[in-house]
DRENSEDREN-334916 format. One record per residue (C-alpha): residue in one letter; z, y, x. Coordinates in steps of 0.02 Angstrom, whole numbers. Each point is the difference from the previous one (the first is absolute). Example, Ala and Ser with C-alpha at 12.3 -4.5 7.8 and 13.67 -1.06 7.14 Angstrom:
A; 390; -225; 615;
S; -33; 172; 69;
This chain:
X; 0; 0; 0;
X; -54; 163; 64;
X; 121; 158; 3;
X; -75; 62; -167;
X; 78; -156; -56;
X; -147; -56; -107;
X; -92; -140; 113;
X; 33; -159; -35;
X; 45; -107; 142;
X; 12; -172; -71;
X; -166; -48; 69;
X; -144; 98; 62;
X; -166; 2; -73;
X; -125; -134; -10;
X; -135; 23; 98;
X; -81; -144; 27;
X; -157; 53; -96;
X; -194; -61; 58;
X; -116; 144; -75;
X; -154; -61; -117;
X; -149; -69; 68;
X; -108; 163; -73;
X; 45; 106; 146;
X; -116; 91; 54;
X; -67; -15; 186;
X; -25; 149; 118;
X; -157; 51; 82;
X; 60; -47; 170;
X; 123; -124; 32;
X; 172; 59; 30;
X; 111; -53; 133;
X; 113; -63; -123;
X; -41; -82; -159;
X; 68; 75; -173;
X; 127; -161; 4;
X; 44; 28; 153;
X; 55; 172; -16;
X; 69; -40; -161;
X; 118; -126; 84;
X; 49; 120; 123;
X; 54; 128; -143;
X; 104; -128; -67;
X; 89; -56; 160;
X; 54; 181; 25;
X; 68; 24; -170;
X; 103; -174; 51;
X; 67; 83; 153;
X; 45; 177; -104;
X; -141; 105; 87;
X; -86; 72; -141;
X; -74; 152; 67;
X; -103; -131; 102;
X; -48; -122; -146;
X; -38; 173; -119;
X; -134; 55; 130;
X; -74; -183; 14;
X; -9; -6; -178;
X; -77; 189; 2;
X; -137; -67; 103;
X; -34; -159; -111;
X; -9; 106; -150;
X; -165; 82; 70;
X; -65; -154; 18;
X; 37; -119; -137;
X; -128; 11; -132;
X; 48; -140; -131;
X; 132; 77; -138;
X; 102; -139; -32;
X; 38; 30; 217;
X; 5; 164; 9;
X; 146; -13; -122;
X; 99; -100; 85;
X; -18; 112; 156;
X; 43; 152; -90;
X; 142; -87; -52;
X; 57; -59; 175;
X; -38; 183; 54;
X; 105; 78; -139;
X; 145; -126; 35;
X; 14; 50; 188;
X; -9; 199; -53;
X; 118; -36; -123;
X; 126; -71; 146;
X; -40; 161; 94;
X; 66; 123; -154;
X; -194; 68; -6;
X; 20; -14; -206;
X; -151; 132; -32;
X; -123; -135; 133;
X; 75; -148; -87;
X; -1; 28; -186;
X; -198; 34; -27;
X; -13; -159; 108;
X; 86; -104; -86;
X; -48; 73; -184;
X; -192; -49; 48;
X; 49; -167; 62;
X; 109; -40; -154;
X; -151; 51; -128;
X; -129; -83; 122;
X; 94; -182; -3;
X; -91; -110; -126;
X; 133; -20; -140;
X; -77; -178; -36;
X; 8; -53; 177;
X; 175; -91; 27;
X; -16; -33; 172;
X; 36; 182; 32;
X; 158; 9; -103;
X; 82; 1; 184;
X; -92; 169; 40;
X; 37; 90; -172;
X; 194; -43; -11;
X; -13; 77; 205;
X; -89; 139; -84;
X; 119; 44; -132;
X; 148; -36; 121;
X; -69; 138; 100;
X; -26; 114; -121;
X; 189; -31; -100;
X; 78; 34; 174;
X; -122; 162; 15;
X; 70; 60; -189;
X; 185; -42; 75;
X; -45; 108; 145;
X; -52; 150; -128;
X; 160; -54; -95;
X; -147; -47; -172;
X; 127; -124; -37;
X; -114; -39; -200;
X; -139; -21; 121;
X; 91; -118; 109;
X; 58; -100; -118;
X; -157; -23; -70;
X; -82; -73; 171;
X; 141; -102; 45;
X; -8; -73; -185;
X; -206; -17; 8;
X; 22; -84; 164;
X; 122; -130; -67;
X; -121; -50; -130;
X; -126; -61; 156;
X; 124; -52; 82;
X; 26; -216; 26;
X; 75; -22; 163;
X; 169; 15; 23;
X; 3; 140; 134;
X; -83; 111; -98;
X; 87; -27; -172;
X; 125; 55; 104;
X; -47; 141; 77;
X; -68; 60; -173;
X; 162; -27; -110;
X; 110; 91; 138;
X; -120; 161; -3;
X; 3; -10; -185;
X; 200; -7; 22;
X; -19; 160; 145;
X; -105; 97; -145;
X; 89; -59; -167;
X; 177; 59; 76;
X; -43; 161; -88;
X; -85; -48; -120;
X; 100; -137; -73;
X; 126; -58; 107;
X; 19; -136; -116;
X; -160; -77; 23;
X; 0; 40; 175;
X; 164; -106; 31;
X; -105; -139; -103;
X; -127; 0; 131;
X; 95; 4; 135;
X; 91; -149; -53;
X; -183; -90; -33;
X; -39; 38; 160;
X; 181; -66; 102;
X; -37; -158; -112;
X; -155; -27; 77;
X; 51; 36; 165;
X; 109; -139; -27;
X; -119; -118; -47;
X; -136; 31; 132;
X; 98; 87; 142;
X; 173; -78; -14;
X; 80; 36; 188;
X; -99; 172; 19;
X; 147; 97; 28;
X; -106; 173; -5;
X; -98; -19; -142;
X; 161; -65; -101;
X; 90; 164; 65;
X; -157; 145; -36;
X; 18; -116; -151;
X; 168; 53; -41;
X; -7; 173; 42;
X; -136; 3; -142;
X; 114; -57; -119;
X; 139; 111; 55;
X; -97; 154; -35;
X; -35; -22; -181;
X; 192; -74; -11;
X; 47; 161; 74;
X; -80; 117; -121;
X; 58; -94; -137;
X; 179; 61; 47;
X; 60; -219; 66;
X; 70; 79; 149;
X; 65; -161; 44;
X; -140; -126; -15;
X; -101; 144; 92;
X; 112; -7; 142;
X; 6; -188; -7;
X; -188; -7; 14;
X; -7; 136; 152;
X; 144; -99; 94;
X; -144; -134; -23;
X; -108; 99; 94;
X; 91; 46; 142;
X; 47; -169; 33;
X; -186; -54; -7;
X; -23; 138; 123;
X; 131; -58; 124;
X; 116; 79; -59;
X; 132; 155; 73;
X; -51; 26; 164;
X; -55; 132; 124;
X; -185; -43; -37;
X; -55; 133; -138;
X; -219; 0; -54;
X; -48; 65; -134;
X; 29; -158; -78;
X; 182; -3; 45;
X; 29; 168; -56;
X; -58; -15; -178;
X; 100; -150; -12;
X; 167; 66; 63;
X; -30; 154; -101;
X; -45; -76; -163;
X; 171; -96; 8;
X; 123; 127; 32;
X; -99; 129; -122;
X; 31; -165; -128;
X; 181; -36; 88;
X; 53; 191; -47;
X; -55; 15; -174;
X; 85; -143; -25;
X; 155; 36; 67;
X; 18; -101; 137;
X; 18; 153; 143;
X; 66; -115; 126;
X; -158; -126; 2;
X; -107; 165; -6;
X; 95; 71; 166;
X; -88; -141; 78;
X; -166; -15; -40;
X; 18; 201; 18;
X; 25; -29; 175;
X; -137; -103; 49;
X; -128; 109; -72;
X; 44; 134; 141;
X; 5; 132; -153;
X; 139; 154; 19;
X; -3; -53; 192;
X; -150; 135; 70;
X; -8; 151; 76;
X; -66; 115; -118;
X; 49; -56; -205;
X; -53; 155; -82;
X; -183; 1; 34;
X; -22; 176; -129;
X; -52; 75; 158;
X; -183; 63; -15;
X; -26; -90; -151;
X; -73; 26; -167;
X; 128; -114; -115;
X; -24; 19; -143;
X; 62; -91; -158;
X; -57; -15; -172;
X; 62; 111; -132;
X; 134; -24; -109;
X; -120; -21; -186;
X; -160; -42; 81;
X; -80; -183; -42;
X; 188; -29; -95;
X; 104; 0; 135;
X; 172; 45; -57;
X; 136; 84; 125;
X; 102; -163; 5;
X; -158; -119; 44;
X; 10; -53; 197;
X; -115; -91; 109;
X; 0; -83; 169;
X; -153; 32; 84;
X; -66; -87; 145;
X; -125; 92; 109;
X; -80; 36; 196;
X; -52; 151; 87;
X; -173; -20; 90;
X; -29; 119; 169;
X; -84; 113; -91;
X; 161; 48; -102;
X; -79; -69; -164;
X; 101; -151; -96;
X; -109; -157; 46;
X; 64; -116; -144;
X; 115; 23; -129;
X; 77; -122; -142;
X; 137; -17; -136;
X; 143; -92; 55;
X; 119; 14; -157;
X; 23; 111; -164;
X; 168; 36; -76;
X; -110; -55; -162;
X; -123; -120; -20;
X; -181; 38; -26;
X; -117; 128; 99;
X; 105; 135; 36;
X; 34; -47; 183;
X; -171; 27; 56;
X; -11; 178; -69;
X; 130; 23; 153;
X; -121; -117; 121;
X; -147; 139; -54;
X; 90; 141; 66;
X; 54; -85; 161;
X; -188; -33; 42;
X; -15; 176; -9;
X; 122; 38; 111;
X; -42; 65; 211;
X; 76; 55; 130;
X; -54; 136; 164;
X; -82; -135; 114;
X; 106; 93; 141;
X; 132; -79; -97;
X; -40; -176; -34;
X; 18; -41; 178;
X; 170; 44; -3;
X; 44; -131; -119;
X; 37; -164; 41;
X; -152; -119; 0;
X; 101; -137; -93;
X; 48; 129; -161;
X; -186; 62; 10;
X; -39; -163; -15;
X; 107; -54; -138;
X; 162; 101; -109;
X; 52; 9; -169;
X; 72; 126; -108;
X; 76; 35; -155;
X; -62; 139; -91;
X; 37; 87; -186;
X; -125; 129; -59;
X; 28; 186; 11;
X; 73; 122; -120;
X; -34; 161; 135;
X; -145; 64; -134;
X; 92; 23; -128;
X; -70; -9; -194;
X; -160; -92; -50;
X; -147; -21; 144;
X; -164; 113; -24;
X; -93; -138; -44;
X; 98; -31; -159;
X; -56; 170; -61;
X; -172; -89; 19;
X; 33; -137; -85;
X; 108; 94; -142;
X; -180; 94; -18;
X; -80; -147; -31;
X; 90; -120; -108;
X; 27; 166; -115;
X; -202; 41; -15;
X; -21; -200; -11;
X; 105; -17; -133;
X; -46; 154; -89;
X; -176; -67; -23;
X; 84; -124; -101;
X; 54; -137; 103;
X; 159; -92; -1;
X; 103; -65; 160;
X; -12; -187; 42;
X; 191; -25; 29;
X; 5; -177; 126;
X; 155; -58; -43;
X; 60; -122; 149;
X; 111; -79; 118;
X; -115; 53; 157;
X; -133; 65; 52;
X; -121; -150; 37;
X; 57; -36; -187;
X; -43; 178; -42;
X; -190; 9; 91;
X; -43; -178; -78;
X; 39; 107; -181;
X; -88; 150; 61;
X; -128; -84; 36;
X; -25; -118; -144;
X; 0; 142; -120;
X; -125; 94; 120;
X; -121; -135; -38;
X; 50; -18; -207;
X; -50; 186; -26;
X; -151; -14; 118;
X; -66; -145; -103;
X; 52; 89; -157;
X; -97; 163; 41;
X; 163; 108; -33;
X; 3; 187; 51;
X; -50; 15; 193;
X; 149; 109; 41;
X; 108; -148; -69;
X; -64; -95; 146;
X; 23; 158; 121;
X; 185; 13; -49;
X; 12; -213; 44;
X; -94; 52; 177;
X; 122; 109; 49;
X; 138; -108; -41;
X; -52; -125; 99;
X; -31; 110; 170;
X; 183; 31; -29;
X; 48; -163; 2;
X; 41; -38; 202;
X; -95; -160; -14;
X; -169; 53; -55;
X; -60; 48; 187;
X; -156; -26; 69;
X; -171; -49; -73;
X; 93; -4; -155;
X; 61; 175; 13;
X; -159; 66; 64;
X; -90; -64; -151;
X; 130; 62; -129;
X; -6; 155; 104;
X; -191; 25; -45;
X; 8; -70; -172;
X; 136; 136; -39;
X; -114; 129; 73;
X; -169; -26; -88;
X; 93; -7; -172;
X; 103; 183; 35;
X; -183; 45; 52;
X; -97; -42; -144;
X; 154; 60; -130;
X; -24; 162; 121;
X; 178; 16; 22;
X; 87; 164; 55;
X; 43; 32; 188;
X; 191; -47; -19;
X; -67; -176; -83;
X; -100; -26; 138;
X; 118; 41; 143;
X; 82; -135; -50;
X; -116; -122; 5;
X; -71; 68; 154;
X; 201; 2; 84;
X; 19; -200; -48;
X; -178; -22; 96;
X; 89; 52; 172;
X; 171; -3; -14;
X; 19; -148; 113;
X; -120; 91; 104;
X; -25; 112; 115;
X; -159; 99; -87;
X; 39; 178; -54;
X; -28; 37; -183;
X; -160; 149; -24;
X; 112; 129; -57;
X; -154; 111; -31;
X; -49; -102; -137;
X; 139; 61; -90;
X; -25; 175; 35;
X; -28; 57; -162;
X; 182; -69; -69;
X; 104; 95; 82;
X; 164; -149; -24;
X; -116; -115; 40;
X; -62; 96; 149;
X; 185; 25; 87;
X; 55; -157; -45;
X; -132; -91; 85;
X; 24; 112; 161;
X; 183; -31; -3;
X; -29; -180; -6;
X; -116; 18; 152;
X; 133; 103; 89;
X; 118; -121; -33;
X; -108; -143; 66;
X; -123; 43; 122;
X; -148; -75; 35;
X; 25; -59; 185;
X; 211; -63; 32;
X; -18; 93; 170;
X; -63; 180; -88;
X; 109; 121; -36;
X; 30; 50; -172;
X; -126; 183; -44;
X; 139; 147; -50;
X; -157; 96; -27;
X; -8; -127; -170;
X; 169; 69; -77;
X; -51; 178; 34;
X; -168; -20; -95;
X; 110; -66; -164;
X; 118; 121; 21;
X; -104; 129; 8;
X; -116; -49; -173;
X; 24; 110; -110;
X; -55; -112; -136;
X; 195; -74; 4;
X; 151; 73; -103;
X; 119; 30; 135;
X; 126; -138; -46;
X; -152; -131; -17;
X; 83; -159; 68;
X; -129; -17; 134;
X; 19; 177; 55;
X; 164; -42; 30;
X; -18; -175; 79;
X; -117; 101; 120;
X; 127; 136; 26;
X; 128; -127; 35;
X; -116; -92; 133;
X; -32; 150; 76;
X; 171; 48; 7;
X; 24; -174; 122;
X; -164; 90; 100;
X; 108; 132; 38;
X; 182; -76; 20;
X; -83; -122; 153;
X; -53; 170; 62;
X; 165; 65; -3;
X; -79; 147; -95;
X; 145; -15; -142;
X; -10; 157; -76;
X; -164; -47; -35;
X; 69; -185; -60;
X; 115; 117; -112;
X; -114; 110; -79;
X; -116; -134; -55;
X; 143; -92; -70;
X; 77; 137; -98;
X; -190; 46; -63;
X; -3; -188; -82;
X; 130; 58; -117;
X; 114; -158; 29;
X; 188; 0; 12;
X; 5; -182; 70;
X; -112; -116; 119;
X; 6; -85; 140;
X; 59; 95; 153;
X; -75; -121; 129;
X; -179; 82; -47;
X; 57; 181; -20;
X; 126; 49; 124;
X; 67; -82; 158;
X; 107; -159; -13;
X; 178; 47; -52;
X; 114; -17; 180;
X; 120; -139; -15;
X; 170; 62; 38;
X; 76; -173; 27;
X; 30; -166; -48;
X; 144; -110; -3;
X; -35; -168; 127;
X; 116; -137; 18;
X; -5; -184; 83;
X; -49; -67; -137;
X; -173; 80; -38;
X; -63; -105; 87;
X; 2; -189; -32;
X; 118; -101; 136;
X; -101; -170; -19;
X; -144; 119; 55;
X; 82; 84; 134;
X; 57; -174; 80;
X; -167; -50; 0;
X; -82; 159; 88;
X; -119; 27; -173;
X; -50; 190; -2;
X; -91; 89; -164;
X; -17; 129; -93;
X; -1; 63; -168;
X; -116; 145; -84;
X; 84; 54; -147;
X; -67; 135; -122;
X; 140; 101; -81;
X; 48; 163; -108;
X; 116; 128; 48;
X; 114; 107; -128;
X; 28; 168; -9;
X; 141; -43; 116;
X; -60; -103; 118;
X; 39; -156; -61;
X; -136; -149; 8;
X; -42; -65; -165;
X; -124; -136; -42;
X; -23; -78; 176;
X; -109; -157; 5;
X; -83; -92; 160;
X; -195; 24; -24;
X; -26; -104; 165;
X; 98; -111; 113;
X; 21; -110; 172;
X; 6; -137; -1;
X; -4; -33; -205;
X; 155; -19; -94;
X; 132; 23; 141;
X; 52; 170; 19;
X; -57; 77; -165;
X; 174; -7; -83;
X; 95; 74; 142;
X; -141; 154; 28;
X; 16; 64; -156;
X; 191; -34; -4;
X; 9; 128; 161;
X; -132; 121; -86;
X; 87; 20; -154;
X; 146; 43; 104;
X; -110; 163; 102;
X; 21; 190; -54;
X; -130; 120; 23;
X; -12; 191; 26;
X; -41; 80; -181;
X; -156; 45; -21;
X; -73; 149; -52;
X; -85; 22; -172;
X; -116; 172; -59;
X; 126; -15; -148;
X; 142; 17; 79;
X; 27; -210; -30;
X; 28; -153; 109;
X; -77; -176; 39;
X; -128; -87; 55;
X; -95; -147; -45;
X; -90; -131; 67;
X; 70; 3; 198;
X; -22; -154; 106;
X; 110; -41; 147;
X; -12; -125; 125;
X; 162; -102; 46;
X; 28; -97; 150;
X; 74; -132; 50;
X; 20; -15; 198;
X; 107; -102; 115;
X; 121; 79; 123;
């Protein structure tokens, strides 16, 4: 298993393969036949070099003629690309080899399970867990030997964990079953086995069985030693993540230790980095919902893989969290200084953020639309379930009854845009709901606002800027697509355009105490705070009209006076150990100083110090802070608490 954590390492690929007899011949011979280079591709994907077998297999592809070959090939090719993270190389590869397979041809039911493999663990990678599913589950079907049903139930049980754990745990169990039938004595594959099952277990809130099943996997692993892979890692990690839920702090201690977590030079890696977390509201995350999220940091400062580890609910909401960690980067000048084993491999846990206070922008968009929607006469689908896979299959079912029933277009628009909010719907899938919804808002000839939002759910996940100066004429719709540029550029390395807020302040065609004059007013009061120009900060916050908002975006951070520390902030089982964290806890402050409201948005490593950070921040006093109107407080502030040896 790779350090994304999504290759299978049962068995490696088949690839004892002898291409059809059609091939065509070259003009001159070569110095090595197409077999014979064919061969060669495969013995280097045996030995692990795949850059060598992809450019072997680069060079048969311009010379294989016969389809049925070329497929295969392009599939080999795709595979090895795959193994080297080059997704956007791989997937186009492996797409034409999958449709150019001849369905009726069984002997090639090897190949297209490879295929589908390959593409599941791509959809992992992009964290399209529907999509994954749905690969793992069309390669099971094609699936006869052993090995494979294997490896296709336990990437089903990777991508069903949130999805339906439930189901997920089912597979998983399929899969150890068989393992036990064909592979008895295979100590690894019983143990990834295990760790399969433990995830689903430990979403489903059976701490203990979870931790049973991880304590399965380090053992197959070799157990608690100095050795520590990627492999061993995950492993030790899993079980004391499963160990602390579940009460059991003093089994956790130990698998804690053997993971090398809290024990590195540097644990608050905020330096130089862009961080940052989902908001508290968007995609239904609710303040209480936490995640651990497991994730590496590439040279480059960009994540290079990120995945769900567990929810504090079942269902999707976990990989809203993994979404915003792939968008996370550092300075480069940075990276280097952090150790190569946490670049390689660390875990957090992470809540969403309540710093913007009120609804998002967007939902002013959406607000828009579901009001002119509905005002043509259409009524609300309400999905009534347990979850959202449960709640897409519903969507989408009535989707397809008024589409066969010829019902009002905009009745379908209003299903489209439920489904792109549903986390799951993600890519093909989204991009063809995403043009659906568009052509229908186009031939109703929708207003500007209407169309914003359809236009905002077509890049959201993106990084594409939305063409404000198509809503020029609208004047909302006009600001309110430039403030949700502003507030996510186009490039995660480009500074955010002041020059944006001073074009909606200054348009005239807004009542002075329009909401999105203000929300500019308010950004550019942060413009000027960073500047240390605040008596500029000031004036733009007194002309919003407000008596209360956030102070962490309007004036400088509130000085902290003090804060009460004693021995037993910090954890003595963690001390004896020489484990090191820290906490990052977003908090209020009253009129007199006092914290209010403090939570831990993020933490290191998961589930050990949050208790005792917010514990010693709910104990701090700050400076009062000064208010146009004479009042106190702030909003919204986010502290960083360590946790350092002697």
């Amino acid at each position: 298993m790779d350090h994304a954590g999504v290759t299978m390492k049962l068995w490696g690929w088949a690839l004892a393969c002898v291409l059809a007899a059609g091939t065509a011949q070259a003009q001159e011979q070569p110095t090595q036949s197409v077999q014979q280079i064919f061969d060669a591709a495969a013995a280097a994907t045996g030995k692990g070099d795949h850059a060598a077998a992809a450019a072997m297999l680069a060079t048969l592809e311009q010379r294989v003629k016969n389809p049925r070959s070329l497929a295969i090939v392009r599939l080999r090719r795709g595979m090895a690309l795959g193994e080297m993270r080059r997704w956007k190389e791989a997937r186009p590869l492996l797409e034409q080899a999958l449709a150019a397979l001849p369905m009726d041809d069984r002997s090639l039911d090897i190949d297209r399970g490879q295929a589908l493999r390959a593409l599941g663990r791509l959809e992992l990678h992009d964290l399209d867990y529907e999509a994954a599913f749905d690969y793992y589950d069309r390669s099971l079907a094609v699936a006869i030997d052993p090995s494979e049903r294997i490896a296709s139930l336990l990437g089903k049980a990777q991508a069903g964990t949130f999805i339906d754990a439930n189901r997920a745990l089912a597979d998983a169990d399929a899969a150890a079953a068989l393992i036990e039938q064909s592979a008895k004595g295979d100590k690894s594959a019983a143990g990834y086995a295990a760790s399969m099952r433990g995830q689903p277990l430990l979403n489903l809130g059976r701490f203990f069985e979870a931790e049973q099943a991880f304590a399965r996997t380090v053992a197959a692993e070799g157990g608690l030693s100095r050795k520590a892979n990627y492999d061993d890692l995950v492993a030790r990690s899993n079980a004391s993540i499963a160990a602390l839920l579940a009460g059991h702090r003093d089994k956790a201690q130990q698998y804690l230790l053997y993971t090398g977590a809290g024990r590195m030079e540097k644990q608050d890696f905020g330096i130089g980095a862009d961080m940052a977390l989902p908001i508290c509201g968007e995609d239904g995350i609710k303040p209480d919902d936490m995640a651990v999220v497991e994730f590496g940091i590439a040279d480059d400062g960009t994540v290079s893989y990120a995945r769900p580890i567990y929810g504090s609910r079942p269902g999707a909401m976990p990989l809203t969290f993994a979404r915003a960690v792939q968008n996370w980067t550092w300075r480069p000048e940075e990276v280097a200084q952090i150790p190569w084993l946490f670049r390689l491999v660390t875990r957090l846990e992470l809540r969403c953020s309540t710093s913007e206070g009120g609804p998002s922008l967007a939902d002013g968009a959406r607000a828009a639309f579901r009001d002119w929607v509905e005002s043509q006469g259409v009524q609300p689908y309400l999905a009534d379930a347990g979850s959202e896979a449960q709640r897409r299959a519903m969507l989408v079912a009535e989707l397809e009854r008024r589409r066969a029933n010829a019902t009002n277009p905009l009745a379908q628009a209003l299903l489209l845009s439920d489904l792109l909010e549903n986390p799951l719907v993600t890519g093909a899938t989204a991009e063809a709901c995403k043009a659906q919804l568009r052509s229908l808002l186009d031939a109703a000839r929708a207003p500007a606002p209407v169309r914003l939002w359809a236009d905002w759910l077509s890049r959201r996940s993106g990084s594409d800027e939305l063409d404000a100066n198509a809503y020029a004429a609208d004047p909302a719709a006009y600001a309110r697509a430039q403030l949700l540029n502003y507030d996510r550029p186009q490039s995660r390395r480009r500074r955010r355009d002041p020059a944006i807020l001073d074009r909606i302040i200054a348009d005239s065609r807004l009542a002075q105490d329009d909401p999105l004059r203000v929300a500019a007013l308010m950004r550019r009061a942060s413009v000027r705070a960073a500047a240390k120009d605040f008596a500029g900060a000031r004036a733009d916050y007194q002309a919003t009209g407000l008596t209360e908002q956030q102070c962490s975006i309007v004036d400088a951070q509130p000085m902290l006076r003090g804060v009460n520390v004693s021995s037993n902030d910090y954890p003595t089982d963690m001390v004896r150990l020489g484990i090191e964290g820290w906490t990052r806890v977003q908090h209020d402050v009253s009129a007199d100083g006092k914290v209010l409201n403090a939570r831990v948005i993020a933490a290191y490593p998961p589930i050990v110090f949050s208790p005792n950070g917010v514990a010693l921040m709910s104990r701090a006093k700050f400076e009062q802070t000064y208010r146009p109107d004479g009042a106190m407080g702030c909003g919204g502030s986010v502290g960083t608490i360590r946790f350092v040896n002697p």
